[in-house]
C-alpha positions as CSV (number, residue, x, y, z in Angstrom):
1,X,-2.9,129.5,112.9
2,X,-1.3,126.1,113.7
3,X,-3.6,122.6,112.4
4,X,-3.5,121.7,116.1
5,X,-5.1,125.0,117.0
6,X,-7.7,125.1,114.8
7,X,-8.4,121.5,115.7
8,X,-9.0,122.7,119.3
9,X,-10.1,126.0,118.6
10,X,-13.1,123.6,116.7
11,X,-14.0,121.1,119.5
12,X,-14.0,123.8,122.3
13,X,-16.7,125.4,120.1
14,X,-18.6,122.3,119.7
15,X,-18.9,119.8,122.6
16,X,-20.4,117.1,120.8
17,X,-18.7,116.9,118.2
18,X,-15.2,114.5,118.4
19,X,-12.3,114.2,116.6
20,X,-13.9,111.6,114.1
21,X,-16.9,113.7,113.3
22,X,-14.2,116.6,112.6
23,X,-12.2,114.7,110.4
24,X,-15.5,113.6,108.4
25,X,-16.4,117.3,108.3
26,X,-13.2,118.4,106.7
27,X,-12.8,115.4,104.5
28,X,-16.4,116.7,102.9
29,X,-15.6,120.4,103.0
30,X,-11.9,119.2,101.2
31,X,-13.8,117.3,98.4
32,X,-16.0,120.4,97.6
33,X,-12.9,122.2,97.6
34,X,-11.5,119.8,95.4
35,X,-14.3,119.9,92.9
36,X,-14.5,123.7,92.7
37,X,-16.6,125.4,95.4
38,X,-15.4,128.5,96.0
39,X,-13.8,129.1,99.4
40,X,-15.6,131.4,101.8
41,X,-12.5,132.7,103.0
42,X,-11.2,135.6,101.2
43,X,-7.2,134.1,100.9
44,X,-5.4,133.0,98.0
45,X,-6.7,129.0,97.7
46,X,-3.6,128.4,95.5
47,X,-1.2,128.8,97.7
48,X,-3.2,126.2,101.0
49,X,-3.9,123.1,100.4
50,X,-7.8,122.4,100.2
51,X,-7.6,120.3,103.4
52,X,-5.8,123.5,105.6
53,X,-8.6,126.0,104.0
54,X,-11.3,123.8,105.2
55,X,-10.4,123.7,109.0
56,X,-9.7,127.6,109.0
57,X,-13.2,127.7,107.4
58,X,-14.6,125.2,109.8
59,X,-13.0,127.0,113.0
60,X,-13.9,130.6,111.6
61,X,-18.0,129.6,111.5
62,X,-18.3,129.6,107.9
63,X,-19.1,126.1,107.1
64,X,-21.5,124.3,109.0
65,X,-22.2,120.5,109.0
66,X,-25.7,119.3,110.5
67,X,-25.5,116.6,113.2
68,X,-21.9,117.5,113.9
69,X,-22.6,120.9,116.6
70,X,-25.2,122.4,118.3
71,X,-25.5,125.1,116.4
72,X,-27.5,124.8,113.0
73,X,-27.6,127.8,110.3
């Protein structure tokens, strides 16, 4: 899937959160990355770069930031 869909697929999920509190989001999720979490998605991290993997696992549910959408797990 395309950056730009994922981007919208993202903020039609979540209402209140805006382009700004995205990019935050996946800055944070990409410095994890970075500093070796392991990726919740099950594809090869070597071949995305760290800022790609953490939108697909922002837009697939599997990272959540509190304060940035409605729903909290």
């Amino acid at each position: 899937m395309k950056t730009e869909e994922l981007t919208a697929k993202i903020l039609d999920a979540n209402p209140s959160m805006d382009n700004y509190q995205l990019a935050l989001a996946v800055a944070k999720r990409c410095d994890e990355l970075e500093n070796g979490a392991v990726s919740k998605l099950s594809v090869s991290s070597n071949s995305i770069k760290s800022a790609d993997l953490a939108l697909m696992e922002i837009a697939e549910g599997l990272v959540v930031f509190k304060g940035f959408t409605n729903i909290e797990k």
